[in-house]
N, C-alpha and C positions, 0 to 999 in steps of 0.2 A: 537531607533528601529533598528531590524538587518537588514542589506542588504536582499534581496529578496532570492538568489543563499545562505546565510549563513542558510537558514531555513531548518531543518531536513525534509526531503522529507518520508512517510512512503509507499513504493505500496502494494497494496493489490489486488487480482489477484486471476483466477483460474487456479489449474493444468494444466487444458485444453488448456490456453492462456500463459503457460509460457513462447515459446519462446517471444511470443511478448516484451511479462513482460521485460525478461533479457535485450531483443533489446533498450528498451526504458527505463530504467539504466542504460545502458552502454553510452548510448547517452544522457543521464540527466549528469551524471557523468564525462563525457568528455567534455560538456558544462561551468562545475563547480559548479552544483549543488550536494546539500549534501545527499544522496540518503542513506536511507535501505529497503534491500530485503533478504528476509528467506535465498535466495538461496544463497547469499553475505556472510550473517552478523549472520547467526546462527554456532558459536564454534560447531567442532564437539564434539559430546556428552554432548554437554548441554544441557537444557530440552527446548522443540520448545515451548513450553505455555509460560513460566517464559520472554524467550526471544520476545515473542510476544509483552506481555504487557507492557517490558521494554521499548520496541519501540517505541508501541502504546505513553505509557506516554511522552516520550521523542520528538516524534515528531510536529512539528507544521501543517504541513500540510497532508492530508489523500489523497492519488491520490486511486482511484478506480477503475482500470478498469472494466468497465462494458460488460457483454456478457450474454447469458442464461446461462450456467453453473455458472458465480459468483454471479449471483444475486437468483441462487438457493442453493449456498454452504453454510452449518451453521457456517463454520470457518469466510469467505468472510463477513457474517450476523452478524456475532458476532462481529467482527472488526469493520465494520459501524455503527453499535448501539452504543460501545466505542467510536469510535471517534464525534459522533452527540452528547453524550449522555460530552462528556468532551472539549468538544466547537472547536474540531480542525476545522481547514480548510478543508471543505472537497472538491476535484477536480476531478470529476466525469469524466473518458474518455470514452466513448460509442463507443468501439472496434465493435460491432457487434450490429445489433439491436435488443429488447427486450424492456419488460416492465420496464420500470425506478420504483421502489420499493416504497411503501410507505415508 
């Protein structure tokens, strides 16, 4: 089994929350966990989808930040679905309060 901090970390976030977003990668990451974030980890000009679902598949655990904008974004929506739907870990942070999604 890998150490806990070896786990590819994926965040998923809204525009709206990104400073947070970056705040807490930066601090995952300095911790010495293994963090990807679009704002990171996406080459420029390479295509944001492709790189998404590289992630997606690549990571073990799914951190979500939750807020009313991400749990109504169909990017944020699509991501969760992925992740539920291919068994990752999902770590739900509830930044702001809202309805927790079916």
């Amino acid at each position: 089994m890998l150490p806990e901090k070896s786990l590819q970390i994926f965040i998923s976030y809204s525009r709206v929350n990104q400073q947070f977003a970056i705040r807490l990668a930066c601090e995952l990451k300095s911790a010495g966990f293994c963090v990807w974030m679009d704002q990171f980890d996406i080459p420029t000009g390479a295509r944001w989808d492709e790189e998404i679902e590289k992630a997606l598949r690549e990571c073990q655990i799914f951190l979500f930040i939750m807020t009313p904008a991400s749990i109504t974004s169909q990017n944020a929506k699509d991501e969760v679905g992925y992740a539920i739907d291919h068994g990752k870990r999902v770590l739900p942070v509830l930044l702001e309060d809202c309805e927790v999604p079916l």
